[in-house]
N, C-alpha and C positions, 0 to 999 in steps of 0.2 A: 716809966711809960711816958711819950711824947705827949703835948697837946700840942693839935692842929689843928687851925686855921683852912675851914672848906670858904674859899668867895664863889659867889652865882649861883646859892642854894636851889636857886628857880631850877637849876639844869639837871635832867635824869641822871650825868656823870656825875655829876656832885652827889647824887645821892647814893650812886654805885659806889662812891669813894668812900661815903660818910659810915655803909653799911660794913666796910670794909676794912674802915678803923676801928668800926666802933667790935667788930670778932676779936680784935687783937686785944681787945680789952684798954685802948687810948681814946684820951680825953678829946672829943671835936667840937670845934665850936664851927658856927656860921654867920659868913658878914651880908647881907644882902639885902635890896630893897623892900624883899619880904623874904618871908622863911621857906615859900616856896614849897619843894618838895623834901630835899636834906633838912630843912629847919626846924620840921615837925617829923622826924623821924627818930625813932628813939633812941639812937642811936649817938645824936646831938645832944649834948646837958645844956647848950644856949646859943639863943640866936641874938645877934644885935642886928642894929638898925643901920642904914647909910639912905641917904637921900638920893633919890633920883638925880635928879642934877649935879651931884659930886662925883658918880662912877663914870661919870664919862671927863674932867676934872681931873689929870694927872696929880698934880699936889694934893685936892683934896683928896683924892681913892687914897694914895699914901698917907693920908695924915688918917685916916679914919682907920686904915689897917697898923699902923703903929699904934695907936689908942686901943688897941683892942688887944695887941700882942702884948701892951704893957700891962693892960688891967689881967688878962687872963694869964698870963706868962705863956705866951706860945711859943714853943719849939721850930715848928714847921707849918710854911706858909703856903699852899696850894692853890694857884690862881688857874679857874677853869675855863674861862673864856676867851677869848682871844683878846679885847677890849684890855679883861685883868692881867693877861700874861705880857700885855705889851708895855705895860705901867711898870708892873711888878718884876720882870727878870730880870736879874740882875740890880734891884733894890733892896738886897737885904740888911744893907748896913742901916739904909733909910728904914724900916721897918721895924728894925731892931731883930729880927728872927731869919732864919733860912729861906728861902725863896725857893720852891722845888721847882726844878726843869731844867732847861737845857739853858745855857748861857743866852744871851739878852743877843749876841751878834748872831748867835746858830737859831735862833727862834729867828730872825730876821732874815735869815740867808734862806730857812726853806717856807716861810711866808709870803715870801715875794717870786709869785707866780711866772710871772715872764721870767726872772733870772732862773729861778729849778727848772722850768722848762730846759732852757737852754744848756746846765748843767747836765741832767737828765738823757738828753739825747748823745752827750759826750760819752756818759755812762753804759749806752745801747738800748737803753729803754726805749719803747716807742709811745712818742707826744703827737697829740693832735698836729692839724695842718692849719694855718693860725698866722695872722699878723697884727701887730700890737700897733695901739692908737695911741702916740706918743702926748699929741693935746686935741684941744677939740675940735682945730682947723684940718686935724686930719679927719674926721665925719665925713665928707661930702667921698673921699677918696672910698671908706668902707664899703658905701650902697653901693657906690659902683663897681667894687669889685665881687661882692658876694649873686649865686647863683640859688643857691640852697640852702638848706636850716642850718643853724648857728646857733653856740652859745656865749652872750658878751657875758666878761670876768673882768671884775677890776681887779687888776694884780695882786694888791692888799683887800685882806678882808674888811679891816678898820683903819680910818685915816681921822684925821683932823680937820674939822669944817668949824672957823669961829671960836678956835679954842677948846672946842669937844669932841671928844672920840666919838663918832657915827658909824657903825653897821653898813657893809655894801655886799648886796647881795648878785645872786645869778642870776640872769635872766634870757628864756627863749624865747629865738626869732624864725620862725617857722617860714615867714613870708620874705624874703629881702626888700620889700617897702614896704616894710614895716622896720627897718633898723633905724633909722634917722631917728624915726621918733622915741626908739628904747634907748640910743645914746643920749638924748636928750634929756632923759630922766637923771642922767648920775651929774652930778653936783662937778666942778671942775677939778676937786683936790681927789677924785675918783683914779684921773689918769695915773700911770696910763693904763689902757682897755687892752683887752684880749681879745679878739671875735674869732674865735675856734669853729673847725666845722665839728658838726655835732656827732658824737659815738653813739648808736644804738645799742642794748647788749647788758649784759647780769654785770651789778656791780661788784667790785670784787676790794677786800680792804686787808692792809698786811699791816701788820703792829708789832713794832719793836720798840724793846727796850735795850737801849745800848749804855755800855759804861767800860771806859779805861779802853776803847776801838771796838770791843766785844757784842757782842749780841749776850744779852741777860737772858731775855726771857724773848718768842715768837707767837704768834698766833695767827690766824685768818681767818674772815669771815666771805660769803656769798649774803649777796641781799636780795630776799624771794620778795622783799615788797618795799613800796617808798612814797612819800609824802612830800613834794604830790607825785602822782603815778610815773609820773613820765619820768624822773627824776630828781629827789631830793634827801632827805633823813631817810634811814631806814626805820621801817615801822616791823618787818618781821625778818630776821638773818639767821643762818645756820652757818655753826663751828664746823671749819674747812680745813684739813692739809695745806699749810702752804705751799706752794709750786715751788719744786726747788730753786729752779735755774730765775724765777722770780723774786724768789726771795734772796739769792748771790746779789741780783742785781741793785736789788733794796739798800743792802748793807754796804756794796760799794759806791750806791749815792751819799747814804749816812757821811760815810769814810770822807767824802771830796765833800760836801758839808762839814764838818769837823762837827756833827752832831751828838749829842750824848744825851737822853734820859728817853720818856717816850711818842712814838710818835705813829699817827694812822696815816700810811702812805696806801691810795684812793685810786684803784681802776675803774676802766672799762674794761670789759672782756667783749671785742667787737661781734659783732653775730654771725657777722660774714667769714672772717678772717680765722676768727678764734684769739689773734692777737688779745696782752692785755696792752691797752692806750693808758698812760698817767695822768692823772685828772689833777692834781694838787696833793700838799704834801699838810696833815692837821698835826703841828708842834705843839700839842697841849693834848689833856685826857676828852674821850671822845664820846657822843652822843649812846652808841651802843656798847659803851663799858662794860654794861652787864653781863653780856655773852659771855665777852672772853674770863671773867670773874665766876660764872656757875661752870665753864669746862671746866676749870681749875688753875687759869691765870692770872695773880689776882697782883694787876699792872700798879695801884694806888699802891699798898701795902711795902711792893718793891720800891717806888718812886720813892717815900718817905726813907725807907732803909739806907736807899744808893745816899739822900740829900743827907743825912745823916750821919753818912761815909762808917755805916755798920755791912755786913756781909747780905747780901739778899738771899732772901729763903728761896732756891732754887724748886721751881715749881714741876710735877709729874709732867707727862705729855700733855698738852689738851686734850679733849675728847671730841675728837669730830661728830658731829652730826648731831649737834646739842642744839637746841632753839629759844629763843627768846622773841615774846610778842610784843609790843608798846602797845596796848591795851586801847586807849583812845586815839592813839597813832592810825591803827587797823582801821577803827569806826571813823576816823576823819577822810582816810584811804579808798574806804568804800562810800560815802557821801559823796567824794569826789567823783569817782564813778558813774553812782547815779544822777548828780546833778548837770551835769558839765560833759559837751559833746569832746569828739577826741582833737576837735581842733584848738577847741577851749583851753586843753590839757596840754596842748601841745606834745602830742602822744603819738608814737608812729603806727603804723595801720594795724601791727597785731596786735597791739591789746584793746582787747571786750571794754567796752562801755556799756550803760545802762543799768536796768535793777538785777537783770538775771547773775553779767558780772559783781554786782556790787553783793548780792546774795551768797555768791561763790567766793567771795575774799574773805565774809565772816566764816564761812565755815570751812573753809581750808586749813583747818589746823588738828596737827595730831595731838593724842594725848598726855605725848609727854612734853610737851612744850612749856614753857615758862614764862610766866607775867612778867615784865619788866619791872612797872613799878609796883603792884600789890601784892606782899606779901603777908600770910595771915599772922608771923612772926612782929609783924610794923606794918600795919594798915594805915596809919595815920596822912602818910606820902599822898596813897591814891585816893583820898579821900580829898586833900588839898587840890590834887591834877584834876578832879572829877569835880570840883566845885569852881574851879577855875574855869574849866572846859565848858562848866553848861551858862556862867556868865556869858562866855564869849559866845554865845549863839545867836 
C-alpha cells in the first residue's frame, strides 16, 4: 500500500483526494501551512508543517517536501496547486519520490494561456476574441481599443515577483475606463495580459484523464452556481454527459499538447450562440473534485495508479445528474447577492440580486444533493472550513 504525500491541504481537492486514498486503505500524509481542510480529515495519519514564506521558495518548497518523503517514506507526491505543481513536476529525483502529473514541459504548455488559446483554435475549438498585452507600454493601446466588458487574464496563473511565486488572478472590466486602472494593478512579471471580450452563459468543465495518447477515465460537469456570481469557483455543479463532438475536440488538444495525466479543460457555453467558448486549460486536480468522485470517477486514486505505472481501475459510467454543494461556498454566493448591487458583481442583467434572490439560492437545492465538504463519516474538514469562514467575517 503507497504512502502519499497531499501539498495544499487548505484546498477542498486536497481533501477530495485525501478521502480518496484514504477508501483504498493508503497511508496520506499532508504538507501545508496548516492542516486545513485534508489535515484534519481522517483520513490523514499526519500533517507537517512548512512556513509561509518557503511555499512560494522554489528550493525551500523542495527541501521541505524531500524531508518529509524521507522521514515518512513516501511513494507518491501529489502537488495540488498550481504554485506546488510548478515547483514540483518534474522534481522527483529532487524529492526523492514520484511527482504525479503530467510532465513539468506539458503542465507548461497548457498553462500558458495565450499559447492554448492559439493552439486551441488550430484544434477547431472556439476562443474568445482577445488581444494580448505583450508589456506594459502596450496599456495606453488596450483602453483604446475596448468598447465593452472584458476579462484581463495573465497568461500564467503564478509567476515569480522578487524571488517568490505569487498568485494572479481574473479580474472584470465592465466599464472600458475603468481598464487602465485594473492593468495597473498586476505587477510587471504579470505580462503578458489577455483582455478577452467577456462570455456570458453556464459554465461547462470536461475532465480527462489521459495516458499512453488514450483517454483513461471522462467526466463533465455544468455549474448551477459560482463564487462570485458573476463568475468564478463553482459553489454548486451537476454531473453532465459529456458532449461528444466536444469532448473529440478536448482530446485532440491533449494529443497536440503532448499531455498525459489529468486535467479540467473550462467553458463557456455562450447564451446567445449555444457555442461552447475555451476559458483555460486547469493541468492539476480541481476545485470541484468531489463531483466527479461521488458519480463514480474517482480521478486521484487513478492519478496515483497511472504515476505508479500499475493498471487503473477502470471506473463504471458517471452518473449524470449527481449534485455536489460547497456548503459555505453557497452562503458566501448568496451574501454576495444580498449585499452587492449587479454592477458591484459585475453581473449581466439577468441575474436577481437582493434578499429575495439571496433567499432563493439557499434554498434551491434538492434532496439528493451532497455536501462537499461535511461528511458525518469525517466531520472534522467542515468544522476546520466553518471555523476558518467565521474568522474571516
Amino acid at each position: 500500500m503507497p504512502t502519499i504525500l497531499l501539498t495544499d491541504p487548505e484546498q477542498r481537492a486536497a481533501l477530495a483526494a485525501a478521502r480518496s486514498f484514504g477508501r483504498q486503505g493508503w497511508r496520506v500524509i499532508t504538507l501545508g501551512v496548516s492542516p486545513g481542510l485534508a489535515g484534519v480529515s481522517r483520513s490523514v495519519v499526519r500533517h507537517h508543517h512548512i512556513r509561509a514564506k518557503d511555499v512560494g521558495i522554489a528550493s525551500r518548497l523542495i527541501a521541505a517536501v524531500a524531508d518529509v518523503v524521507r522521514r515518512e517514506q513516501v511513494d507518491v507526491v501529489v502537488p495540488v496547486t498550481d504554485a506546488a505543481s510548478r515547483v514540483l513536476l518534474g522534481a522527483s529525483e529532487a524529492v526523492g519520490a514520484i511527482v504525479a502529473g503530467p510532465t513539468a514541459a506539458a503542465y507548461a504548455r497548457a498553462s500558458d494561456k495565450a499559447a492554448l488559446l492559439a493552439v486551441a483554435a488550430q484544434c477547431g475549438l472556439r476562443i474568445p476574441r482577445q488581444f494580448t498585452l505583450m508589456t506594459r507600454a502596450d496599456d495606453h493601446r488596450a483602453a483604446a481599443q475596448r468598447s465593452g466588458a472584458v476579462v484581463v487574464k495573465p497568461a500564467r496563473s503564478v509567476v515569480e515577483v522578487n524571488g517568490a511565486s505569487r498568485s494572479l488572478g481574473v479580474r472584470f472590466v465592465a466599464d472600458p475606463s475603468h481598464l487602465g486602472v485594473v492593468l495597473a494593478s498586476y505587477p510587471d512579471e504579470a505580462y503578458p495580459l489577455l483582455v478577452q471580450e467577456r462570455t456570458f452563459g453556464d459554465g461547462i468543465g470536461v475532465f480527462l484523464l489521459r495516458s499512453g495518447g488514450l483517454t483513461q477515465m471522462q467526466f463533465a460537469h455544468r455549474r448551477l452556481r459560482e463564487k462570485p456570481p458573476a463568475g468564478g469557483v463553482s459553489t454548486y455543479r451537476e454531473a453532465i454527459e459529456p458532449p461528444s463532438a466536444l469532448l473529440a475536440q478536448c482530446e485532440r488538444l491533449l494529443d497536440v499538447l503532448q499531455y498525459e495525466g489529468p486535467a479540467m479543460i473550462e467553458f463557456k457555453q455562450d447564451g446567445h450562440t449555444g457555442e461552447f467558448v475555451l476559458m483555460e486549460i486547469n493541468a492539476r486536480l480541481w476545485g470541484s473534485l468531489q463531483l466527479a468522485v461521488d458519480a463514480g470517477v474517482d480521478f486521484p486514486v487513478a492519478l496515483v495508479q497511472m504515476a505508479l505505472g500499475h493498471a487503473i481501475t477502470p471506473p463504471g459510467p458517471a452518473v449524470a445528474g449527481v449534485r455536489t454543494v460547497w456548503e459555505l461556498g453557497e452562503v458566501d454566493h448568496a451574501l454576495a447577492l444580498l449585499r452587492r448591487s449587479r454592477e458591484e458583481l459585475h453581473a449581466p442583467s439577468t441575474l436577481a440580486v437582493g434578499w429575495r434572490a439571496a433567499l432563493r439560492a439557499l434554498a434551491d437545492h434538492g434532496w439528493g444533493d451532497r455536501p462537499e465538504v461535511f461528511r458525518w463519516s469525517d466531520p472534522m474538514p467542515f468544522v476546520a472550513e466553518l471555523s476558518r469562514w467565521l474568522r474571516g467575517r
